[in-house]
C-alpha positions as CSV (number, residue, x, y, z in Angstrom):
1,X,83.3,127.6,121.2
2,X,86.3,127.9,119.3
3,X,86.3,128.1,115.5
4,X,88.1,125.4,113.6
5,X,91.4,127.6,112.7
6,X,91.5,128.8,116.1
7,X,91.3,124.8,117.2
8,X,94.3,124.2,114.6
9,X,96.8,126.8,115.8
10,X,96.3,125.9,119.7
11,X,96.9,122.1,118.8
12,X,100.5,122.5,117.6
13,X,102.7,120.4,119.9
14,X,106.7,119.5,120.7
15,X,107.6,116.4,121.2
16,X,110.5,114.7,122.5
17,X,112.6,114.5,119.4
18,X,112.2,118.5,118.5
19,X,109.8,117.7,115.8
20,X,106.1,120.3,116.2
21,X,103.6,119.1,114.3
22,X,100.2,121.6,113.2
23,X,96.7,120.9,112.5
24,X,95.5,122.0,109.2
25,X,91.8,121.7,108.7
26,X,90.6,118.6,105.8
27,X,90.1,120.8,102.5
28,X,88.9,119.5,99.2
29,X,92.2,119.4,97.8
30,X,93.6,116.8,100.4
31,X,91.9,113.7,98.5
32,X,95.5,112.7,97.6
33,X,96.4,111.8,101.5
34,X,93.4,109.6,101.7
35,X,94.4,108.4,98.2
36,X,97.7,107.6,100.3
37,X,96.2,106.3,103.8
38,X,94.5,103.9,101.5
39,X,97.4,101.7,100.5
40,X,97.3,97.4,101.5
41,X,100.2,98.5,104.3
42,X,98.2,101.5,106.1
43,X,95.2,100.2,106.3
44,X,95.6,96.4,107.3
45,X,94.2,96.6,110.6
46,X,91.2,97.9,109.0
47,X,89.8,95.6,106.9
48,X,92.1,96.7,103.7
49,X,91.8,99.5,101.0
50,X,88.5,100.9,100.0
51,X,87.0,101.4,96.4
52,X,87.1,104.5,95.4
53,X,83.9,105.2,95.1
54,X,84.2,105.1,99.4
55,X,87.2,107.0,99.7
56,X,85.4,109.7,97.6
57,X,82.5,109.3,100.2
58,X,85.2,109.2,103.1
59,X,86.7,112.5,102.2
60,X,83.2,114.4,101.3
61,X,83.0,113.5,105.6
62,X,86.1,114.9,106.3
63,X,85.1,118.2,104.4
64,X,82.0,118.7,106.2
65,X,82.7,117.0,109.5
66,X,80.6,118.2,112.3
67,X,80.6,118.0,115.2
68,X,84.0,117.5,115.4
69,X,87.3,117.7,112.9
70,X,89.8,115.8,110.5
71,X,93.0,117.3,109.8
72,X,96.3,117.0,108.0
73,X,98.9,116.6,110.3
74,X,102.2,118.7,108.9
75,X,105.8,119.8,110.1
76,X,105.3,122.8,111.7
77,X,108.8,123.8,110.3
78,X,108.5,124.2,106.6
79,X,104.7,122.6,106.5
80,X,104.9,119.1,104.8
81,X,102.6,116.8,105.6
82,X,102.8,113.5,107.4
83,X,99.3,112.5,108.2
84,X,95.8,112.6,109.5
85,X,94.3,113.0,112.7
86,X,90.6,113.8,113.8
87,X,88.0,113.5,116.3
88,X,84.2,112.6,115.6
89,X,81.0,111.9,117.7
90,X,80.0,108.9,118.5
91,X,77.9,107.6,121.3
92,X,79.6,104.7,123.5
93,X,78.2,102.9,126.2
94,X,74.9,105.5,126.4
95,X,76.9,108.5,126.2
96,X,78.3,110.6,123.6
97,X,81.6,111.3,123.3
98,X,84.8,111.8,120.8
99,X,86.4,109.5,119.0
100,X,89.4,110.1,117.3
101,X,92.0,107.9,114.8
102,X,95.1,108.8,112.9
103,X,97.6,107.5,109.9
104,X,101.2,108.9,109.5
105,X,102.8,107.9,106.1
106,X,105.4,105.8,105.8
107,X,108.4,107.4,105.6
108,X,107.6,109.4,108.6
109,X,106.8,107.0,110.9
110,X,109.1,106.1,113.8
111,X,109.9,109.1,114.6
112,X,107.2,109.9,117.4
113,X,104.6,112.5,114.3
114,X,102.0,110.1,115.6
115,X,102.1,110.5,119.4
116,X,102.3,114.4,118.5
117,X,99.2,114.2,116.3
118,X,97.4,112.4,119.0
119,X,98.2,114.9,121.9
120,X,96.9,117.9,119.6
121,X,93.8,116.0,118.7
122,X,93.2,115.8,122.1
123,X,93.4,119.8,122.4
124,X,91.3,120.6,119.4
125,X,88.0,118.1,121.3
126,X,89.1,119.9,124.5
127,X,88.7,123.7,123.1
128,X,85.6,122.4,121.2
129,X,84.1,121.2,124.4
130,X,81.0,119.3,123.9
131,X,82.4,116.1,125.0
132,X,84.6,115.1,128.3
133,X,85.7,111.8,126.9
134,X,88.3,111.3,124.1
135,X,88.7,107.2,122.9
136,X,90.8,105.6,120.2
137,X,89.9,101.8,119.3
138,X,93.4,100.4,117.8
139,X,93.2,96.5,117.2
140,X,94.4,94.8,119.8
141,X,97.6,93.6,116.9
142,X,98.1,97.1,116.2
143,X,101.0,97.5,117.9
144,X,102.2,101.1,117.1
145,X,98.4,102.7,117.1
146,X,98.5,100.9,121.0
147,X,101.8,102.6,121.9
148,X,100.8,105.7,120.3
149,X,97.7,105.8,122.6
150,X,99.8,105.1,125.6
151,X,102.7,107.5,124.5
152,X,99.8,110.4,124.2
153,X,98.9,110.2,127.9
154,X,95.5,108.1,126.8
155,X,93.8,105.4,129.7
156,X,93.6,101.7,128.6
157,X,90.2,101.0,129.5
158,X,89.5,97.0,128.2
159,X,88.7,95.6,125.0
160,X,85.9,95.9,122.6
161,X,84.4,94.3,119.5
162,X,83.9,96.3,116.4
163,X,82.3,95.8,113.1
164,X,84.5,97.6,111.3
165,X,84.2,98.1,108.1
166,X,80.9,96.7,107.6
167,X,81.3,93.0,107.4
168,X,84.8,93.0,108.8
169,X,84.6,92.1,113.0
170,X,87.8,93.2,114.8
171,X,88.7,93.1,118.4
172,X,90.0,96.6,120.0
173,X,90.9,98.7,122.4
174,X,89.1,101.2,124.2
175,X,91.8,103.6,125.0
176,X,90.3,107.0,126.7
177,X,91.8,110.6,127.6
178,X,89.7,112.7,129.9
179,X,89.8,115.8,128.6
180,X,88.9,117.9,131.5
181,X,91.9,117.4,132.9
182,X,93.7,119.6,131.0
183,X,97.1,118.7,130.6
């Protein structure tokens, strides 16, 4: 099984536009993106911000995520950062598998970061190979997390109802990649 850095550099992607994205592990000094991701605007298909006594319990997960991985998502050319991405376990429909979700800030959305992020995701579950299946739940109304899904090669597979956050019942999709088949 690959290591976490080695996951990283093989999930650096090209997309249409010229733009590579990398993977850069979650570290404790990246509470300030989450700080970020937590804004009214980014985080309106999820039930809103978060207190921060949550987002300091959010990122303490990213840190020590396993199985699985949370990244920043940066410009491969010159290394700023426009995101997160990750993958975690979780067991759906009597099997485990990967789930994965992603923000892109603001000011560099539109420009297809996202759909990047999402495609290396989908390389750093492949290389760490536990799981076969890949899904992303976006609310049905999210309409870019939807296209981003289906601009990342990802399987519409129906909808599903959430509780998400706790108290907070939205209706999403189940959008899957296998990941065995390796392209």
């Amino acid at each position: 099984m690959a290591d976490m850095a080695d996951m990283a550099d093989a999930a650096e992607r090209t997309g249409a536009g010229g733009e590579q994205v990398s993977l850069v592990p979650w570290a404790e000094g990246d509470l300030w993106l989450l700080r970020r991701i937590n804004s009214p605007e980014m985080t309106a298909h999820l039930g809103g911000p978060e207190t921060e006594e949550r987002l300091l319990a959010r990122h303490r997960r990213y840190v020590e995520l396993t199985p699985g991985g949370m990244f920043r998502v940066v410009l491969a050319d010159g290394g700023e950062t426009v995101g997160s991405v990750g993958y975690w376990q979780r067991t759906w429909r009597d099997s485990e598998v990967w789930e994965t979700g992603w923000s892109v800030l603001p000011e560099f959305q539109g420009r297809g970061l996202a759909v990047r992020a999402a495609r290396a995701v989908q390389e750093a579950a492949r290389a760490a190979g536990s799981h076969r299946y890949l899904h992303a739940f976006p609310s049905v109304g999210h309409t870019a997390s939807n296209a981003v899904c289906r601009g990342a090669g990802f399987v519409l597979l129906g909808q599903a109802d959430f509780e998400y956050p706790k108290g907070h019942r939205i209706t999403s999709n189940d959008w899957c990649v296998d990941l065995e088949r390796g392209d």
